[in-house]
N, C-alpha and C positions, 0 to 999 in steps of 0.2 A: 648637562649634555644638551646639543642643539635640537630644536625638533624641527624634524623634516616636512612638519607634518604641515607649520607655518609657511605659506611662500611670500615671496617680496613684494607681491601686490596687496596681501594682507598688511603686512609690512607700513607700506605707503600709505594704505587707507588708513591705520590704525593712528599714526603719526601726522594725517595731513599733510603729505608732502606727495610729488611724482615718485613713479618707479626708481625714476633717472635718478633722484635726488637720494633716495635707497642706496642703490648700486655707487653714486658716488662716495658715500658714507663708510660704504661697506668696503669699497676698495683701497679709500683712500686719496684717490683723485680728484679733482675737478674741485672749484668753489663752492662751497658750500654756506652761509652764515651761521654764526654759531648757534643762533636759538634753533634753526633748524636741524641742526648736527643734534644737537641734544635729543630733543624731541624723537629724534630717530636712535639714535642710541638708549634711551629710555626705552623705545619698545620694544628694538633686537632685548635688553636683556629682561625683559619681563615677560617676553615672549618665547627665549632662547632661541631665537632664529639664528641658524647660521645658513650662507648660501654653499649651496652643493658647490665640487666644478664648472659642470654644465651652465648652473646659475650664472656663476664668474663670469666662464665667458663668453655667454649670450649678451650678459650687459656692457662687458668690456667691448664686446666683437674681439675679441681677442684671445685664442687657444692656447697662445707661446708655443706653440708647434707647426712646423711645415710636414708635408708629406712627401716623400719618393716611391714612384710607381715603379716597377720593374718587371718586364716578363718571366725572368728569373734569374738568381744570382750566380752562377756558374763561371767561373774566368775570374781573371784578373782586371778585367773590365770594369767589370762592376764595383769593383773593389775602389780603383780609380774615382768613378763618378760618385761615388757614397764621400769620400775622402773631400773631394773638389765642393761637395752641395755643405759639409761639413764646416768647412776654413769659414765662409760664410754664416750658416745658420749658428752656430755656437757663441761665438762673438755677439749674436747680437738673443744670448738668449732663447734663443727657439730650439727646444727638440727634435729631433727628426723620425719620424714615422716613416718605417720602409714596407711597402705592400708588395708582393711576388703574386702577380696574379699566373703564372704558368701557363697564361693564353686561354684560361678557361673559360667554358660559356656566359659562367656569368660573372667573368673580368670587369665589364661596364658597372654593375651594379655593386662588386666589391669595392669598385673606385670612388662613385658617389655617396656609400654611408660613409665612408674614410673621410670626404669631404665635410663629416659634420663634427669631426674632432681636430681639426685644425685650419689654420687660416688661409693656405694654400698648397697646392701641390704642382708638382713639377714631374708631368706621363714620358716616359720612354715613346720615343713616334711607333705606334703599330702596338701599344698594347691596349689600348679601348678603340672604341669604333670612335668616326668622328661628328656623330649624333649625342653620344655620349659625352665627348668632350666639350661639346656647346652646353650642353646643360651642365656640365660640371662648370662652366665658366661663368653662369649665372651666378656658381653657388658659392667659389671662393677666385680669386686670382691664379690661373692655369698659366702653364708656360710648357711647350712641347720639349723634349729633351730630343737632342739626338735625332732629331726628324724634323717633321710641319705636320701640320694638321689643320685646320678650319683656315681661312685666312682672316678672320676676327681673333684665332687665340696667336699671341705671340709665342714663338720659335727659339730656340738656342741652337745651332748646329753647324757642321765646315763646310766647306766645301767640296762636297763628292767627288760629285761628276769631274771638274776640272782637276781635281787633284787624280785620279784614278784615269783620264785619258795621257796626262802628263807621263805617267808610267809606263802607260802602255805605247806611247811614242818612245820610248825612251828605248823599250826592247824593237820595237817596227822599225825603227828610224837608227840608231845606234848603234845597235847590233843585226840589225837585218833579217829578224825574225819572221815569221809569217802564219806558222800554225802553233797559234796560243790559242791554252783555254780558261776560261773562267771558272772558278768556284766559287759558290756559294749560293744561297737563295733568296732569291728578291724579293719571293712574293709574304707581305707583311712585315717587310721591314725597310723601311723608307732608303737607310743609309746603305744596304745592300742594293736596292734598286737604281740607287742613284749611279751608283760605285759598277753597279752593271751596263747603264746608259753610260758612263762617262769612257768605257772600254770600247763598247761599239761605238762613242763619238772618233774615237783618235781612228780604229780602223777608215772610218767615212770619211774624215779630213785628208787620209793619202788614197783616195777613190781603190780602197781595198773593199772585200765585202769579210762582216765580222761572219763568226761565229752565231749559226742560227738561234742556238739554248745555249742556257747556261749548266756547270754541272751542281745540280741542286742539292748539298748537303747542308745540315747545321754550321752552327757556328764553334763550337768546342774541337781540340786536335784530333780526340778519336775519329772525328768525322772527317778530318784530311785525310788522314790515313787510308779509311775508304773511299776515297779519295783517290787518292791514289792508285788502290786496287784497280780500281775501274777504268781509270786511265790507263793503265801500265801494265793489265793484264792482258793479252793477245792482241792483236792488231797493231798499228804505229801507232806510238807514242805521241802527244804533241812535242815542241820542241820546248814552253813555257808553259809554265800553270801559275796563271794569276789570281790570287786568293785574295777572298774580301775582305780579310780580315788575319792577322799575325798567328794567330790558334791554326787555324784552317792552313796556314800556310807547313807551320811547323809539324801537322801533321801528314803532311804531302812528305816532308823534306821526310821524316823519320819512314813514310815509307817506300821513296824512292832508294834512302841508302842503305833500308833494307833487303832492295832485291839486287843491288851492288850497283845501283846506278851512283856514277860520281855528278856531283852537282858545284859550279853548271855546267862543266863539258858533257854532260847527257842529258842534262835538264835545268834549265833554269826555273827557279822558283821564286815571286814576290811576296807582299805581304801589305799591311792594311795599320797603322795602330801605329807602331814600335813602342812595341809592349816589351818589357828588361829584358828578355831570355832572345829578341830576334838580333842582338849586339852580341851576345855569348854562345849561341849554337853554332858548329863549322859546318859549311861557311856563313858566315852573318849573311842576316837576310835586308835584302833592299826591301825596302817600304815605304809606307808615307806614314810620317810621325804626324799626328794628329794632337791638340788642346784637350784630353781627357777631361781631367781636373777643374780646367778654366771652364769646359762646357758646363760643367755641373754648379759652378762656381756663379757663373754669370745669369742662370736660372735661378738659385736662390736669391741672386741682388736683386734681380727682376719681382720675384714674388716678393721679396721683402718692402721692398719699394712701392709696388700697391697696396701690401696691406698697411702700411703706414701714411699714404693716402688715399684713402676708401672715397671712390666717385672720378678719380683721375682715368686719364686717356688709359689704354692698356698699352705698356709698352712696345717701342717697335721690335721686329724678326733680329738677331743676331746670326750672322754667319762667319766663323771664326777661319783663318787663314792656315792652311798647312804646312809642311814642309817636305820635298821628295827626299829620302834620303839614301843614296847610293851605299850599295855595300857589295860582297862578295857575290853572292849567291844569283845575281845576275848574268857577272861574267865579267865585270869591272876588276882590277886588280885592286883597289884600296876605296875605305870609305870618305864618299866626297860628297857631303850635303850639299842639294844645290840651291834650297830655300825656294817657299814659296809654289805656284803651281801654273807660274807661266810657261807660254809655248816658248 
């Protein structure tokens, strides 16, 4: 049996050789000459040293695991981005560690011990503070998912704003809409904020004035739903409800067609994502098809890629391209992608 009890600087001294030259013995890697190899092999087994994990991969620098942060996993969302960071990490060998910090107090400090089992991690934008995330950047290669953060740590993420005023001219301009409202909540999550400025940019571009709040629910269907409620209970209706997000949306549409409104000659409804089920619910939902997968996808090459060279620039922000996709549930008669997020 190995004893634990030997570490690899005993090791080294025992043998006359560095730590390094231990560790590359032990690993396997690196040159070594044979008298030295010996030597060192002579003592691991007169000593029974074996290295722990931890030993491994402190001398490797190398864990063979990335990490995923997540505020929590709920949706098909996330399902997506686990899928996308996967194609990626597997291939090249690295395990994936998913952390759900649930937004708790102490999300920061769940992220940073996580950072000392593997060799880099890839945060959802808005689940650490970005005090937090500069120190985690000292500690392994960071990369923001689905938002920004620091402007020292590199970013993977679409295009909100432009893609979400695109849609919103679409209903102002197209169909000549006027009183739309927003769903969703901005505050701590970067792509909802964005996706909220890029609604009130399109109103400002046709010298309209938006909508002063937004209507603040989560991001899950139950929560369009109430949603809904709140829109559609007593007073005027708006005439659209633009949702952040394809959940949020579907669950608008489930509770406008449950108080008999037809959609959209009573209500037009968008959506965020196109997530499978906004092509299958009547009437399919317009939205903006988003790079799920690729975002998650292009985060892991990014961390893979520094940890492979340790001491290189950090790579640059990625911002991936969308697509508007026309469907029923605006008032279009047939689906017509129009690609992309220009005026």
């Amino acid at each position: 049996m190995g004893n634990s009890r030997v570490t690899v600087r005993e090791i080294a001294r025992l043998a006359g050789v560095s730590v390094a030259t231990v560790s590359r013995v032990s690993n396997g890697t690196g040159q070594v000459s044979e008298e030295m190899r010996r030597r060192v092999l002579d003592a691991i087994e007169k000593y029974g040293y074996r290295p722990d994990h931890l030993g491994r991969a402190l001398a490797a620098r190398r864990h063979g695991a990335l990490g995923l942060v997540f505020p929590g996993l709920s949706g098909p969302y996330f399902t997506e981005l686990i899928q996308g960071f996967e194609s990626e990490a597997v291939p090249a060998r690295a395990s994936v560690h998913i952390l759900c910090t649930h937004l708790r107090e102490d999300s920061d400090d769940q992220v940073l011990e996580m950072a000392r089992r593997v060799d880099g991690v890839a945060v959802v934008g808005g689940t650490i503070s970005d005090p937090a995330l500069l120190r985690l950047a000292e500690m392994v290669p960071v990369v923001v998912l689905a938002g920004r953060g620091p402007e020292t740590v590199p970013s993977v993420s679409v295009d909100n704003a432009p893609a979400m005023a695109r849609l919103t001219r679409h209903l102002l301009v197209d169909h000549g809409l006027r009183d739309l409202a927003f769903v969703g909540n901005p505050d701590g999550s970067p792509d909802v904020s964005e996706r909220w400025a890029g609604f009130r940019d399109a109103y400002r571009e046709l010298d309209l004035d938006p909508p002063a709040e937004p209507v603040r629910v989560a991001m899950q269907q139950p929560d369009g739903v109430l949603a809904a409620e709140r829109l559609l209970t007593g007073g005027a209706a708006p005439q659209a409800v633009v949702c952040a997000n394809d959940e949020i949306a579907l669950g608008v549409l489930v509770g406008a067609l449950g108080r008999g409104l037809r959609v959209p000659e009573d209500l037009v409804i968008t959506g965020f994502d196109d997530a499978p089920m906004a092509a299958l619910v009547a009437p399919p939902l317009t939205t903006v098809r988003q790079p799920i997968r690729d975002l998650a996808a292009e985060a892991a090459r990014s961390i893979l890629t520094a940890v492979d060279a340790p001491g290189a620039a950090a790579p640059d922000s990625i911002v991936l391209p969308t697509e508007f996709v026309v469907r029923r549930s605006c008032g279009c008669p047939a689906e017509s992608p129009t690609g992309g997020t220009g005026k």
